[in-house]
PDB file with SEQRES, HELIX, SHEET and CRYST1 records, atoms N, CA, C and O in Angstrom:
SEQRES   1 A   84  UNK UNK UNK UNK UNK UNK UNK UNK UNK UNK UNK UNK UNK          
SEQRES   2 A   84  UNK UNK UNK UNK UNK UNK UNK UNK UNK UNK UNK UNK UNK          
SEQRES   3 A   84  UNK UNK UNK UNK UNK UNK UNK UNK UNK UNK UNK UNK UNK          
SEQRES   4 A   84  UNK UNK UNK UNK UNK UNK UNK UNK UNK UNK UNK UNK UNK          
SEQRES   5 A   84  UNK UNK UNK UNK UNK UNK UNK UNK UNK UNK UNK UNK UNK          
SEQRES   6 A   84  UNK UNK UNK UNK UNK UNK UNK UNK UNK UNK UNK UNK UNK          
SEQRES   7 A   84  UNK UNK UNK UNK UNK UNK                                      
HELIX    1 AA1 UNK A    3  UNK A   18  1                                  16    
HELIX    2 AA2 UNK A   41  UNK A   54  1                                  14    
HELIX    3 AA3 UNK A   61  UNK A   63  5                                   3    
HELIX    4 AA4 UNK A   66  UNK A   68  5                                   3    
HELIX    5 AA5 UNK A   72  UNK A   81  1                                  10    
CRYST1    1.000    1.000    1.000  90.00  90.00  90.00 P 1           1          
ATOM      1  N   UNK A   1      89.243 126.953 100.654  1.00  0.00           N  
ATOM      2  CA  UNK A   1      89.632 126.378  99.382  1.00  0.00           C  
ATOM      3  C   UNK A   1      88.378 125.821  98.706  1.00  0.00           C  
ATOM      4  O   UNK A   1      87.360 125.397  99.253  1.00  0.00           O  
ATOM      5  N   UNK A   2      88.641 125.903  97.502  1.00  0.00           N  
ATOM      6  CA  UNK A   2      86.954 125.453  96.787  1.00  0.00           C  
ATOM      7  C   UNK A   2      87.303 124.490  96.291  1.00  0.00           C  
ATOM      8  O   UNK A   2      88.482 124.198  96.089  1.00  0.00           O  
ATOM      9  N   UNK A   3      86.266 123.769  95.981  1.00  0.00           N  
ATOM     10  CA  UNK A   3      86.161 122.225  95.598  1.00  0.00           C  
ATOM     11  C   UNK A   3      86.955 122.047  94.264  1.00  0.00           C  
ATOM     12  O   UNK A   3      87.607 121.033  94.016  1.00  0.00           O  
ATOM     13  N   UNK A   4      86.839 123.166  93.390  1.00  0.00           N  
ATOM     14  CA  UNK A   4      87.683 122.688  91.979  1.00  0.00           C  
ATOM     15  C   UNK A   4      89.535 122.397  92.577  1.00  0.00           C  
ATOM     16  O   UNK A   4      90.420 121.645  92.168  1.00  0.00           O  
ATOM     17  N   UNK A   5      89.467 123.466  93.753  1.00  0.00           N  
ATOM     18  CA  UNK A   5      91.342 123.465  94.156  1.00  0.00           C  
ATOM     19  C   UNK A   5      91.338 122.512  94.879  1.00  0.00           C  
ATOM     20  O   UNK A   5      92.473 122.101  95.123  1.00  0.00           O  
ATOM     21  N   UNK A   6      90.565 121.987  95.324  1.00  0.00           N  
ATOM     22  CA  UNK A   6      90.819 120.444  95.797  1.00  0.00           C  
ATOM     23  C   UNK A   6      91.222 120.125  94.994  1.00  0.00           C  
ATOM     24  O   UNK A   6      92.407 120.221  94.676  1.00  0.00           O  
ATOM     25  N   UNK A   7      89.629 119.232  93.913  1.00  0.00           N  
ATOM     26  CA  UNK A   7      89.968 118.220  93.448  1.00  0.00           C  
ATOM     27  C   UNK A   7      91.469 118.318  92.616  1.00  0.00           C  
ATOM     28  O   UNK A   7      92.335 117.446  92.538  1.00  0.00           O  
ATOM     29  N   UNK A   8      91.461 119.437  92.134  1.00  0.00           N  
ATOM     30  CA  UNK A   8      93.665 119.841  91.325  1.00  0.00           C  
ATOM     31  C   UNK A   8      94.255 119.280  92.116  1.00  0.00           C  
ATOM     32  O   UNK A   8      94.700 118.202  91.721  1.00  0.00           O  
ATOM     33  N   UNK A   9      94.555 119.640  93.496  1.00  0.00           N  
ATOM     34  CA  UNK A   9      95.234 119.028  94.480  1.00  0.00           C  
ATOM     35  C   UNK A   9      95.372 117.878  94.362  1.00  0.00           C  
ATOM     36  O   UNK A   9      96.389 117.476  93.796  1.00  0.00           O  
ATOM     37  N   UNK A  10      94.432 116.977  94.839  1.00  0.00           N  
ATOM     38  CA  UNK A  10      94.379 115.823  95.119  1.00  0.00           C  
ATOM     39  C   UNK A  10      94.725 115.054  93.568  1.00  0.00           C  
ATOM     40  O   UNK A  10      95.687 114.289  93.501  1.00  0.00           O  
ATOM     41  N   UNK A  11      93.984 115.287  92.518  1.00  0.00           N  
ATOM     42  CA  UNK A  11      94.496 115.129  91.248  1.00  0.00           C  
ATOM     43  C   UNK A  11      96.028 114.790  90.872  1.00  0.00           C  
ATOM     44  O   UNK A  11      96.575 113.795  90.398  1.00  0.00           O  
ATOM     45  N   UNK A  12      96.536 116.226  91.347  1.00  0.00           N  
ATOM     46  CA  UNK A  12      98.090 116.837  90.952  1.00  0.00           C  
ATOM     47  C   UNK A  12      99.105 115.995  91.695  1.00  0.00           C  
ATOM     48  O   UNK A  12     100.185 115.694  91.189  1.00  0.00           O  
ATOM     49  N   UNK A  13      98.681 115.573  93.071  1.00  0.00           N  
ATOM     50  CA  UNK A  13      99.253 114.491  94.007  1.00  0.00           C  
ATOM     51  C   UNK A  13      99.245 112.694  93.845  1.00  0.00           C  
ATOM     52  O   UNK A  13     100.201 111.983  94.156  1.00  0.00           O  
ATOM     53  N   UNK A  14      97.875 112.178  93.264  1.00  0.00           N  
ATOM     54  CA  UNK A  14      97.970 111.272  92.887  1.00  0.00           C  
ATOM     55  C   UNK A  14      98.728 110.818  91.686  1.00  0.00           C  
ATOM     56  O   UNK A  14      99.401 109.790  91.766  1.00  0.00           O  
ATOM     57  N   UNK A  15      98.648 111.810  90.084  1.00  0.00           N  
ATOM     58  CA  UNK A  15      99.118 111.527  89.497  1.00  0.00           C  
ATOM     59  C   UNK A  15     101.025 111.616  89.667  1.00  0.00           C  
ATOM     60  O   UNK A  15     101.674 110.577  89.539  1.00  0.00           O  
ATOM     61  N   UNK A  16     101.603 112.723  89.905  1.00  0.00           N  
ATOM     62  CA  UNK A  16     102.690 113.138  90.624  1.00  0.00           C  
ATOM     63  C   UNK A  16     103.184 111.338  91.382  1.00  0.00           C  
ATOM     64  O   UNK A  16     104.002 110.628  90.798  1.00  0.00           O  
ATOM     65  N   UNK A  17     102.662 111.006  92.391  1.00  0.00           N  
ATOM     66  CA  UNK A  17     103.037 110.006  93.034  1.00  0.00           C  
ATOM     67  C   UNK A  17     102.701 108.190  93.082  1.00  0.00           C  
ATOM     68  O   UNK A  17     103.109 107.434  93.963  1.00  0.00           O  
ATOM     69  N   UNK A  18     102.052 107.886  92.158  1.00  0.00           N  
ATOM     70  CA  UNK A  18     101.364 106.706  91.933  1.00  0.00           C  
ATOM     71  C   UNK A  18     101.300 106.393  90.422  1.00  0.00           C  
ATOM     72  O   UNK A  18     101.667 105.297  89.999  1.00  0.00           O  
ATOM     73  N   UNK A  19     100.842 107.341  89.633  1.00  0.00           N  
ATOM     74  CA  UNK A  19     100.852 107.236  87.900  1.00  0.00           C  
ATOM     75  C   UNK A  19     101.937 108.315  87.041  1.00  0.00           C  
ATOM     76  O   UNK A  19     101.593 109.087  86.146  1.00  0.00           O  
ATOM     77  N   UNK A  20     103.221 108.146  87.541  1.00  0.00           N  
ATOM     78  CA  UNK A  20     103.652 108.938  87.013  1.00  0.00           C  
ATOM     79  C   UNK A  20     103.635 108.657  85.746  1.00  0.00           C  
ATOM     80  O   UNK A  20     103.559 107.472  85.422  1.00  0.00           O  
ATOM     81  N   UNK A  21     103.705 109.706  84.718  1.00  0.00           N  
ATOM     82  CA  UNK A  21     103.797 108.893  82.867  1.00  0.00           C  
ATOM     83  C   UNK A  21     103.144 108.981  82.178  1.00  0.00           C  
ATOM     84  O   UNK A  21     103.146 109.313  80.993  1.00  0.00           O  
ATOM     85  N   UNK A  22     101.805 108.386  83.538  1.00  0.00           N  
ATOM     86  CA  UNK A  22     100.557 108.213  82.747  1.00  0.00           C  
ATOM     87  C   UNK A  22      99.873 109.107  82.336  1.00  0.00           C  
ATOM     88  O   UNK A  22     100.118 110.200  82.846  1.00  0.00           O  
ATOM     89  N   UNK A  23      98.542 109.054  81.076  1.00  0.00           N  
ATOM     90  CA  UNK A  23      97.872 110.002  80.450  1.00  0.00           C  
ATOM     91  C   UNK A  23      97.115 110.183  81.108  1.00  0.00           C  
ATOM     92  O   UNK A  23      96.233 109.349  81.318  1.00  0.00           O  
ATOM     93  N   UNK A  24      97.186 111.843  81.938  1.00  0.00           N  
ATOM     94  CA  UNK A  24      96.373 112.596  82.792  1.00  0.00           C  
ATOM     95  C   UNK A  24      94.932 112.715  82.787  1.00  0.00           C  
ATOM     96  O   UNK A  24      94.128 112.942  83.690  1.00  0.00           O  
ATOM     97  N   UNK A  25      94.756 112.429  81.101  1.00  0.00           N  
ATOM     98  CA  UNK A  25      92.958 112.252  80.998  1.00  0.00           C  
ATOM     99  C   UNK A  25      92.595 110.826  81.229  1.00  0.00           C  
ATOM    100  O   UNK A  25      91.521 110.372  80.832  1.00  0.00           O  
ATOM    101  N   UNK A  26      93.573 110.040  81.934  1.00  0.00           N  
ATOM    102  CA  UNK A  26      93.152 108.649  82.261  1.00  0.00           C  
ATOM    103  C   UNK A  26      92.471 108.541  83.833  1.00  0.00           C  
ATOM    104  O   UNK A  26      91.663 107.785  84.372  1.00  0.00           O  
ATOM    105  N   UNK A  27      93.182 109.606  84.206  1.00  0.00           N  
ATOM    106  CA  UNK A  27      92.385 109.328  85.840  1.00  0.00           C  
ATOM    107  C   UNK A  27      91.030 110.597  85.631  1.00  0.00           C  
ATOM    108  O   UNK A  27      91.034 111.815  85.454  1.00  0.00           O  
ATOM    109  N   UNK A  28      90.166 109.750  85.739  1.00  0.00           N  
ATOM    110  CA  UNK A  28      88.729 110.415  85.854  1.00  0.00           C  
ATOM    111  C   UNK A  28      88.419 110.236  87.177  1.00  0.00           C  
ATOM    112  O   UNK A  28      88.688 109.323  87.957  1.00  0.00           O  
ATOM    113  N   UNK A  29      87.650 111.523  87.334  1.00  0.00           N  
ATOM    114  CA  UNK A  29      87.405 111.587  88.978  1.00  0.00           C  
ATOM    115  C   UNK A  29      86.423 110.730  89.824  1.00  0.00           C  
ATOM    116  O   UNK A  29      86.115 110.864  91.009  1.00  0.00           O  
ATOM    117  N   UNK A  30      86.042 109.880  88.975  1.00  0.00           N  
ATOM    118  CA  UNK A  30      85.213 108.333  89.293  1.00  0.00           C  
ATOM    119  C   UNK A  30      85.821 107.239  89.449  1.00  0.00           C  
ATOM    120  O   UNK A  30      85.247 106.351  90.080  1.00  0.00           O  
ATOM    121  N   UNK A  31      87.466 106.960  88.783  1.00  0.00           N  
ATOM    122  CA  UNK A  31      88.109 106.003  88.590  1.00  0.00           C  
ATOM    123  C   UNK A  31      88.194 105.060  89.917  1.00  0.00           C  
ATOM    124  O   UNK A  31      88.468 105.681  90.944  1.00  0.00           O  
ATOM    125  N   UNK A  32      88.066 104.131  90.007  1.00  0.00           N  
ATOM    126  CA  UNK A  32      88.250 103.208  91.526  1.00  0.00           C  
ATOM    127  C   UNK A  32      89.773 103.137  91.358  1.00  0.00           C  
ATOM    128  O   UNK A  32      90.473 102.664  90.462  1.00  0.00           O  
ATOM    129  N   UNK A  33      90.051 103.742  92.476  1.00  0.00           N  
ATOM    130  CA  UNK A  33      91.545 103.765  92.424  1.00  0.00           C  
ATOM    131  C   UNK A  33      91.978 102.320  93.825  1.00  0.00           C  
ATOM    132  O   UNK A  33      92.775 101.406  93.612  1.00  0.00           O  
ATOM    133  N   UNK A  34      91.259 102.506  95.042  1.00  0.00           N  
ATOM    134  CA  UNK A  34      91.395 101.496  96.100  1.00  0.00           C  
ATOM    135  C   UNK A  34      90.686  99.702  95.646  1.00  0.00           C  
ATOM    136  O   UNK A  34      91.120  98.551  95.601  1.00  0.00           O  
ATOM    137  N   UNK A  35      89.540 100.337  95.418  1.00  0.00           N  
ATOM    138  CA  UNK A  35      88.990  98.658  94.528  1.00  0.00           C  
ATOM    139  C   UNK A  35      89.559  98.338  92.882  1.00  0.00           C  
ATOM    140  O   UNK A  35      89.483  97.302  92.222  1.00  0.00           O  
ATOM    141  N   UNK A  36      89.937  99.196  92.664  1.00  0.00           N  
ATOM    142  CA  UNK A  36      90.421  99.034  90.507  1.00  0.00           C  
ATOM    143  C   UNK A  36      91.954  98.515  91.245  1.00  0.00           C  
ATOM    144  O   UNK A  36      92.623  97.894  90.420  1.00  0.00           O  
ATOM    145  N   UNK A  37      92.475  98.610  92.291  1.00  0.00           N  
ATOM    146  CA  UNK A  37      93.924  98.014  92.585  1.00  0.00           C  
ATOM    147  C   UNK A  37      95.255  99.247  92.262  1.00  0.00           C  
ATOM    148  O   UNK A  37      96.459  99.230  92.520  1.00  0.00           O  
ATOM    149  N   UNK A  38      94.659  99.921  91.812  1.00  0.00           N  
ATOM    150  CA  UNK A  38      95.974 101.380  91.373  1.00  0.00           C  
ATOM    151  C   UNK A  38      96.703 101.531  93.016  1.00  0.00           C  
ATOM    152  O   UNK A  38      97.897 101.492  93.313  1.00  0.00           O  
ATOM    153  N   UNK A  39      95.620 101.695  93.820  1.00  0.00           N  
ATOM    154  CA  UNK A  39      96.157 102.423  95.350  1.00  0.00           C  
ATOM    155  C   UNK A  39      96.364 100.983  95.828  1.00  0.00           C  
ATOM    156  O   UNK A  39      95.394 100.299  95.501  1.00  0.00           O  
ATOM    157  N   UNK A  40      97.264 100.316  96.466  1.00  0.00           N  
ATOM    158  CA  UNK A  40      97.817  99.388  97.314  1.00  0.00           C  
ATOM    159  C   UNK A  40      97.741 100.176  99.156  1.00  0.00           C  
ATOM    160  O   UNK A  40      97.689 101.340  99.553  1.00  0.00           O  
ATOM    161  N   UNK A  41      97.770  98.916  99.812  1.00  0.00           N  
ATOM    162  CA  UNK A  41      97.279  99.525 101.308  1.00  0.00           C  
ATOM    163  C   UNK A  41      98.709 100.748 101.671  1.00  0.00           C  
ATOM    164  O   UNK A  41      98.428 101.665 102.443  1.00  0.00           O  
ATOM    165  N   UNK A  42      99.853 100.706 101.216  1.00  0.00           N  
ATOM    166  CA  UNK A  42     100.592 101.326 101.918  1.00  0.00           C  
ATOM    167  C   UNK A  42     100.625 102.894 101.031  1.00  0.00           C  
ATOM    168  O   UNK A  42     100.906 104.041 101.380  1.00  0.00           O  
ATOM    169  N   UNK A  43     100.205 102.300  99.783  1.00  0.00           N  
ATOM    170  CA  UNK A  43      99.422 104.245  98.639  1.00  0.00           C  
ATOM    171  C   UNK A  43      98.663 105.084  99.519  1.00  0.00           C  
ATOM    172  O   UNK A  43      98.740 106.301  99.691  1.00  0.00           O  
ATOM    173  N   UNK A  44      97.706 103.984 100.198  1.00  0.00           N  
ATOM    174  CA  UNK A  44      96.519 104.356 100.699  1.00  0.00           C  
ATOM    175  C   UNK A  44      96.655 104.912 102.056  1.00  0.00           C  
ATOM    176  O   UNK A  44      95.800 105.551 102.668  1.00  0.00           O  
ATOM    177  N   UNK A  45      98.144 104.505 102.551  1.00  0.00           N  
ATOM    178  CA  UNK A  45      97.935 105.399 103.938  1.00  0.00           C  
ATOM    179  C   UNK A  45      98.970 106.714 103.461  1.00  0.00           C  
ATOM    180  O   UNK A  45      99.079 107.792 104.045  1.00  0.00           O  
ATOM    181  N   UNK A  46      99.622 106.307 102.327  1.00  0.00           N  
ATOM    182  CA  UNK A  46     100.163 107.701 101.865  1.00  0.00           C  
ATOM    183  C   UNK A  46      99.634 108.861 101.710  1.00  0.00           C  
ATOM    184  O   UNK A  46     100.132 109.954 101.980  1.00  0.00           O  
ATOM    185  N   UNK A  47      98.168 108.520 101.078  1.00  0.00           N  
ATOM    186  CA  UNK A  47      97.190 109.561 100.666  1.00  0.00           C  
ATOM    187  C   UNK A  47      96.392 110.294 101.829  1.00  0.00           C  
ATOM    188  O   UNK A  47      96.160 111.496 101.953  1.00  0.00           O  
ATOM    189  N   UNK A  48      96.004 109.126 102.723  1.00  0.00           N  
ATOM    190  CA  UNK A  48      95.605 109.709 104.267  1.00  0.00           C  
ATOM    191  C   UNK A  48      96.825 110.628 104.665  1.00  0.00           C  
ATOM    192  O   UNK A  48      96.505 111.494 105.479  1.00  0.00           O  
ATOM    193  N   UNK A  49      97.935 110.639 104.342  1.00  0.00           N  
ATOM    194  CA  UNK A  49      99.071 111.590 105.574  1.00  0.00           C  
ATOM    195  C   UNK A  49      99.235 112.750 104.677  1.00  0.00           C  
ATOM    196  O   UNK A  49      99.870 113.749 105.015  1.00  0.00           O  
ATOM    197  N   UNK A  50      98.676 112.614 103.568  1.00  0.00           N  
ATOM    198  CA  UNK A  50      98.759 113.867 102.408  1.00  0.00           C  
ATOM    199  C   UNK A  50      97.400 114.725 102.736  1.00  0.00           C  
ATOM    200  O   UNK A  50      97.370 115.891 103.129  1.00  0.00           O  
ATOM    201  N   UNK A  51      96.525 114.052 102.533  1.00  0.00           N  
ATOM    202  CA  UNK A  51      94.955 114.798 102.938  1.00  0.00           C  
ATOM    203  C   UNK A  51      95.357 115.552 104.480  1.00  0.00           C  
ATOM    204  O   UNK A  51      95.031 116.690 104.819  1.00  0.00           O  
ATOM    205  N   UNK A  52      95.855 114.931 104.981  1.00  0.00           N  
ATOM    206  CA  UNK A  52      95.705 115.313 106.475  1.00  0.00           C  
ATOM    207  C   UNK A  52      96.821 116.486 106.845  1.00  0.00           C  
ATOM    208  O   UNK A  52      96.648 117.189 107.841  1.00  0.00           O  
ATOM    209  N   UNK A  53      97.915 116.644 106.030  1.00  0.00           N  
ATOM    210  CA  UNK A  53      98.946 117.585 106.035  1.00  0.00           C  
ATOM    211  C   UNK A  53      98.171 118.686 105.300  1.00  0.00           C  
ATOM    212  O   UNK A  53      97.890 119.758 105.836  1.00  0.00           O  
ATOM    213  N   UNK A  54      97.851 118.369 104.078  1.00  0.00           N  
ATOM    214  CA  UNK A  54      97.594 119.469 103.197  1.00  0.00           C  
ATOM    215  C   UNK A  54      96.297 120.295 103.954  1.00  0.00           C  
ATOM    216  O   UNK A  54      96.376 121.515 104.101  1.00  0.00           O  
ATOM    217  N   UNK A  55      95.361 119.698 104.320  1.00  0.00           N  
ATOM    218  CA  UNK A  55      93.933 120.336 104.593  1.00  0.00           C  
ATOM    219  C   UNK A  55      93.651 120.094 105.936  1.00  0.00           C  
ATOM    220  O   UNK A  55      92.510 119.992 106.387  1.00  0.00           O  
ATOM    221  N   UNK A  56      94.903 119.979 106.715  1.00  0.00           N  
ATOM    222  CA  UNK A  56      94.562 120.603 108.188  1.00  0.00           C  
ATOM    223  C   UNK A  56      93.826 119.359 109.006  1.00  0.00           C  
ATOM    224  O   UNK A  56      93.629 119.801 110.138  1.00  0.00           O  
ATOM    225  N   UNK A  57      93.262 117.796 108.913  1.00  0.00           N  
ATOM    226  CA  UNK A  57      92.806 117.576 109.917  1.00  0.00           C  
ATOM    227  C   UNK A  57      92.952 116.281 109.989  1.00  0.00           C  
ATOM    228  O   UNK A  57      93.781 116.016 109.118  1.00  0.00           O  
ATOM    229  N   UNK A  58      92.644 115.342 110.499  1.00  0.00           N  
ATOM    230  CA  UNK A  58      92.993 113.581 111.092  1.00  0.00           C  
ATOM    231  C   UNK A  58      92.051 112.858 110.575  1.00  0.00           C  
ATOM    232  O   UNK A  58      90.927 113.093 111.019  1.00  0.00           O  
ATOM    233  N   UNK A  59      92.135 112.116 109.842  1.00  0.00           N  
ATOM    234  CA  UNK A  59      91.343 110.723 110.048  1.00  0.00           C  
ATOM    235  C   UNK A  59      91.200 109.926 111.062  1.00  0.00           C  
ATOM    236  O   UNK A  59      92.086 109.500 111.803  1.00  0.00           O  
ATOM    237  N   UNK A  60      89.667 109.650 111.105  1.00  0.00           N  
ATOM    238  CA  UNK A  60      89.655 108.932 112.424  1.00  0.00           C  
ATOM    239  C   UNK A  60      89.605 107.347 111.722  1.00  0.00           C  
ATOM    240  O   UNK A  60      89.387 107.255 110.514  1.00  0.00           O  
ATOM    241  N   UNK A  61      89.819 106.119 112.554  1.00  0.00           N  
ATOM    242  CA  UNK A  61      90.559 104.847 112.003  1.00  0.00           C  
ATOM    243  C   UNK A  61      89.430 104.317 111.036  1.00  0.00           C  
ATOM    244  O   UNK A  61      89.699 103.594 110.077  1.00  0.00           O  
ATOM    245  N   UNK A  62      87.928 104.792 111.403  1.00  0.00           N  
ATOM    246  CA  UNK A  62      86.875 103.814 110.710  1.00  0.00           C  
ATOM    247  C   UNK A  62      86.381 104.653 109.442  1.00  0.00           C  
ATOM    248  O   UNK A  62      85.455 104.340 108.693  1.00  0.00           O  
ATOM    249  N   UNK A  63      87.396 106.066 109.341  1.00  0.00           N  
ATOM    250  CA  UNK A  63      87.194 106.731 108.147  1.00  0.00           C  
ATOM    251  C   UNK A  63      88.303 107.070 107.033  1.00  0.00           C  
ATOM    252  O   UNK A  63      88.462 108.041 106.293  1.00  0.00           O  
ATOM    253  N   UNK A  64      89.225 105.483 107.279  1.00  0.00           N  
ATOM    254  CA  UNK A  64      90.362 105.057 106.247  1.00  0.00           C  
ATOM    255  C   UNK A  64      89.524 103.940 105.562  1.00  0.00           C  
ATOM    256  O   UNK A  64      89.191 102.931 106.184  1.00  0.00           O  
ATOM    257  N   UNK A  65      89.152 104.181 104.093  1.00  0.00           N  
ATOM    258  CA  UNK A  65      88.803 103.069 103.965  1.00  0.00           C  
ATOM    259  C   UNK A  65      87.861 103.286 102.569  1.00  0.00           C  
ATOM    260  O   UNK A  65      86.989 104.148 102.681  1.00  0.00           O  
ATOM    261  N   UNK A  66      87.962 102.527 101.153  1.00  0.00           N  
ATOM    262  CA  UNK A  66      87.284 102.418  99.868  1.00  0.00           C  
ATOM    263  C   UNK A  66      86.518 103.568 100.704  1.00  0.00           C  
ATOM    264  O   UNK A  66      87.390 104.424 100.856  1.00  0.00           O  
ATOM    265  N   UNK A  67      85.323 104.037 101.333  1.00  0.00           N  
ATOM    266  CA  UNK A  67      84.125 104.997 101.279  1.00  0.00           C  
ATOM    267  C   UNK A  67      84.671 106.072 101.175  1.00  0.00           C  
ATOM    268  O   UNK A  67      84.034 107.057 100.803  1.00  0.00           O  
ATOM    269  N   UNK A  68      86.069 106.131 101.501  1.00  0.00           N  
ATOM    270  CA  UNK A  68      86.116 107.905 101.263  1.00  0.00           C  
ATOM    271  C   UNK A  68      87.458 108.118 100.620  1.00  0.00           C  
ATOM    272  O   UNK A  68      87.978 109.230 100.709  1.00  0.00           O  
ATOM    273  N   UNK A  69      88.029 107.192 100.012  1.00  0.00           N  
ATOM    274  CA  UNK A  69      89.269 106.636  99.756  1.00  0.00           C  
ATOM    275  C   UNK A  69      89.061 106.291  97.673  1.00  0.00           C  
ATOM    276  O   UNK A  69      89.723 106.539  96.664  1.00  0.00           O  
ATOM    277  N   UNK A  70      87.754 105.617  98.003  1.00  0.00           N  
ATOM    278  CA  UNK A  70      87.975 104.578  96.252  1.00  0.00           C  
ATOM    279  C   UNK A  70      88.813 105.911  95.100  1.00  0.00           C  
ATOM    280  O   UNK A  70      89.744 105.588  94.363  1.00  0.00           O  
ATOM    281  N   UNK A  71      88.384 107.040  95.143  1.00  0.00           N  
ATOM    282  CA  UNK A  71      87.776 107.753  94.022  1.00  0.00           C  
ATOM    283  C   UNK A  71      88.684 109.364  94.045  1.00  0.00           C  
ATOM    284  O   UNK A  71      89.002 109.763  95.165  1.00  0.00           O  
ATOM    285  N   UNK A  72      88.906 109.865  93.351  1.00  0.00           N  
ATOM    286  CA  UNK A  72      88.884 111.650  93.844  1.00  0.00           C  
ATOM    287  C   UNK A  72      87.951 112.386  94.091  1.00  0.00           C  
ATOM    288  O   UNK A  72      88.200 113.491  94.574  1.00  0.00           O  
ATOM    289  N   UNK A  73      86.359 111.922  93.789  1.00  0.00           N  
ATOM    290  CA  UNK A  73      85.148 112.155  93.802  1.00  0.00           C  
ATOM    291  C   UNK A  73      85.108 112.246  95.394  1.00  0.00           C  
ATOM    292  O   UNK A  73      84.994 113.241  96.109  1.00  0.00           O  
ATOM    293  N   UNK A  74      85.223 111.055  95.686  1.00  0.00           N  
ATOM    294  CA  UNK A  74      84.856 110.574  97.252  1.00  0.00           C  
ATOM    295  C   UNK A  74      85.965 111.109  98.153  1.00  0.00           C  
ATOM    296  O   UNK A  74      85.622 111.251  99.326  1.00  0.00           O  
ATOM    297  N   UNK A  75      87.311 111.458  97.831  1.00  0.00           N  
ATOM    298  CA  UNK A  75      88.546 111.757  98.610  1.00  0.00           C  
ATOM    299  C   UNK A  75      87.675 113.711  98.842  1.00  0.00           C  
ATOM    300  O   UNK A  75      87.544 114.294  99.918  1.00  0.00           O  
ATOM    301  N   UNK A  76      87.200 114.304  97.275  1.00  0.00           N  
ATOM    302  CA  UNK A  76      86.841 115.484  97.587  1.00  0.00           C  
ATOM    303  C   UNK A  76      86.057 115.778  98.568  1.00  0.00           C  
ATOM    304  O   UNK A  76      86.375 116.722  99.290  1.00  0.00           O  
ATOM    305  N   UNK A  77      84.843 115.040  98.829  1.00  0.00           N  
ATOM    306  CA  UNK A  77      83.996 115.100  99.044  1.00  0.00           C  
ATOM    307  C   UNK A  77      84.108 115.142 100.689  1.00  0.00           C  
ATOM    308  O   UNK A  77      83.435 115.968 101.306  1.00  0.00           O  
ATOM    309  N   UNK A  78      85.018 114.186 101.409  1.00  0.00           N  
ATOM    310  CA  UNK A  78      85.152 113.621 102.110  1.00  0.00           C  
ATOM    311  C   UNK A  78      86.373 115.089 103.112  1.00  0.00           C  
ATOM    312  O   UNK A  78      86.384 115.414 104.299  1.00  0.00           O  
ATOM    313  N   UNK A  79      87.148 115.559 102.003  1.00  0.00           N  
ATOM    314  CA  UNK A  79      87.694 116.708 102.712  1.00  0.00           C  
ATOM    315  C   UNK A  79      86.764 117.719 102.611  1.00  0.00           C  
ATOM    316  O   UNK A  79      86.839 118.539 103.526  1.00  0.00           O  
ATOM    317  N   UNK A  80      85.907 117.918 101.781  1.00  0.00           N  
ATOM    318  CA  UNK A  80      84.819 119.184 102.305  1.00  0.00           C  
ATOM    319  C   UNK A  80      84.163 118.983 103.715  1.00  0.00           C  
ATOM    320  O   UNK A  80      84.195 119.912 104.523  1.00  0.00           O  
ATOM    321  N   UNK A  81      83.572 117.793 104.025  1.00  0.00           N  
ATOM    322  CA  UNK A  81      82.823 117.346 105.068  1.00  0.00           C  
ATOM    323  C   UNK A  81      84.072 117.366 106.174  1.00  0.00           C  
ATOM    324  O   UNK A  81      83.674 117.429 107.337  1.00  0.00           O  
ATOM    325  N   UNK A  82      85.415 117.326 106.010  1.00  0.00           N  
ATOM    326  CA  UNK A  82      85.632 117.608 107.443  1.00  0.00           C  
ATOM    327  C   UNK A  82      86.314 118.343 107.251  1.00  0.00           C  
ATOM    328  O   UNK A  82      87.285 118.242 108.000  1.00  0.00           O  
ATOM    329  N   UNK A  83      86.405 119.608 106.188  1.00  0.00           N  
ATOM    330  CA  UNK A  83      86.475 121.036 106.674  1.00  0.00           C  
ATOM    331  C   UNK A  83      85.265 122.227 107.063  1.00  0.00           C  
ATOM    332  O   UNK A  83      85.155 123.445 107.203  1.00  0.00           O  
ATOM    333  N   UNK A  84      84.360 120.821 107.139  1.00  0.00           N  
ATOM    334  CA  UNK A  84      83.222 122.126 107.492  1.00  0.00           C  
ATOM    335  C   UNK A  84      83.423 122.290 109.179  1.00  0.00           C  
ATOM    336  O   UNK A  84      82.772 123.131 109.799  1.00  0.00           O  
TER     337      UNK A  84                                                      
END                                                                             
């Protein structure tokens, strides 16, 4: 899967489940979603069981967390590196 069908994915899932309504050109793929307060801790393990269904692999406990979490930037980024 290439990085643009990620980031759709992950995009298409956040807005879908957290902003429904909202104007789609509002979430920019920089937006702090874990520190800006949008994602709450129990969003945030939602999104871990979504990453991990959709693209095949586990988070390990010290790699839940704002570093790979804040952003769609960083969520992409973060499933390339452990689908390599």
């Amino acid at each position: 899967m290439e990085t643009s069908e990620i980031r759709a994915v992950v995009r298409e899932y956040i807005l879908k489940e957290f902003l429904p309504g909202e104007d789609p050109e509002a979430l920019t793929d920089d937006l702090q979603l874990v520190s800006g307060r949008i994602l709450d801790s129990l969003a945030t393990l939602r999104v871990v069981a979504f990453l991990e269904e959709k693209f095949g692999f586990e988070f390990e406990a010290h790699e839940v967390g704002v570093q790979n979490l804040d952003s769609i930037d960083l969520m992409v980024k973060f499933v390339e590196e452990k689908k390599r």
